[in-house]
C-alpha positions in Angstrom: 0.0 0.0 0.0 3.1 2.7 0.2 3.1 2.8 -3.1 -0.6 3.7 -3.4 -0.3 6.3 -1.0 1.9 8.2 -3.2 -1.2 8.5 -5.6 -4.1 8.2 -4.6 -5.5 8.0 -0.4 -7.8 5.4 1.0 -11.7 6.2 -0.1 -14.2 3.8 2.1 -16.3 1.5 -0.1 -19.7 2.8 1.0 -18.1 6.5 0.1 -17.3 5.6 -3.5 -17.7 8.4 -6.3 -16.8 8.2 -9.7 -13.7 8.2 -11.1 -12.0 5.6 -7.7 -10.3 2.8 -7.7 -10.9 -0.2 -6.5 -8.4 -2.1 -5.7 -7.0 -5.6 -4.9 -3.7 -5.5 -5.0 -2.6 -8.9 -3.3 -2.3 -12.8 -4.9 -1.3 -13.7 -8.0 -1.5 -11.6 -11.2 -4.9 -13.5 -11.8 -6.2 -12.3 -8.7 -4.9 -9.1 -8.5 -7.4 -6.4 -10.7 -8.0 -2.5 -10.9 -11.5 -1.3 -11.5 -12.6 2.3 -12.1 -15.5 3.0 -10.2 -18.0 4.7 -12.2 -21.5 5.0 -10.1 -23.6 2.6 -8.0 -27.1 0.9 -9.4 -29.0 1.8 -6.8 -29.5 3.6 -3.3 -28.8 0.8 -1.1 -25.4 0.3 -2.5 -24.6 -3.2 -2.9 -23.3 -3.4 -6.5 -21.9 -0.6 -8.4 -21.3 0.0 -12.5 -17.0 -0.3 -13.0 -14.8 -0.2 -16.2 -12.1 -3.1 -16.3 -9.8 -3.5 -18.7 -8.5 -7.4 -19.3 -5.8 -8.2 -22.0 -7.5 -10.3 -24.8 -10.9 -8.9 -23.7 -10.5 -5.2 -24.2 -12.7 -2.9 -21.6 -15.5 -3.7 -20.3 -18.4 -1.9 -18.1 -20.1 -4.2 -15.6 -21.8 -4.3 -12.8 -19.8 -5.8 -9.7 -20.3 -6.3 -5.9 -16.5 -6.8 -5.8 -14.3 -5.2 -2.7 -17.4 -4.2 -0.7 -17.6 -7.0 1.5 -15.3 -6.8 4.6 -12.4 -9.4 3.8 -12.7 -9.1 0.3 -9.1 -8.3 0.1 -10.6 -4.8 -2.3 -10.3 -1.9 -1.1 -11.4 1.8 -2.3 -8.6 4.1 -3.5 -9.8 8.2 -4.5 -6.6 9.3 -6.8 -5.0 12.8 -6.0 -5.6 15.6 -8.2 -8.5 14.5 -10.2 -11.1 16.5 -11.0 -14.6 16.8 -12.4 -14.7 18.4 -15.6 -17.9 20.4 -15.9 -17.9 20.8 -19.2 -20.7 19.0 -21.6 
């Protein structure tokens, strides 16, 4: 994680906005992922619409539940210096 730290700070799961990580950055490289948070599907926030990019697959844009489950070995990660662009 002190290499995360140097980019981005620790962002809770149930405080997720768009544009976060989420990240598990332990096991081996098929375990190990980096999803882009883009919004939840609903109010009582139990899955939430990600972009993941897979080599072979290209990106996709899913819904997950991945990383918000205590243990899960995800965890939420809000990048410094990235901002909303109002435009459009």
């Amino acid at each position: 994680m002190a290499l995360e730290s140097s980019y981005c700070r620790h962002a809770p799961s149930s405080r997720l906005r768009p544009g976060d990580l989420v990240i598990k950055s332990s096991g081996g490289a098929g375990d190990r992922e980096v999803l882009i948070f883009d919004r939840w599907t609903g109010g009582d926030r139990t899955a939430y619409w990600a972009y993941q990019q897979r080599r072979g697959y290209g990106t996709d844009h899913l819904v997950l539940r991945a990383g918000l489950a205590s243990g899960s070995g995800h965890h939420g990660c809000r990048p410094f210096h990235v901002h909303e662009d109002q435009v459009g």
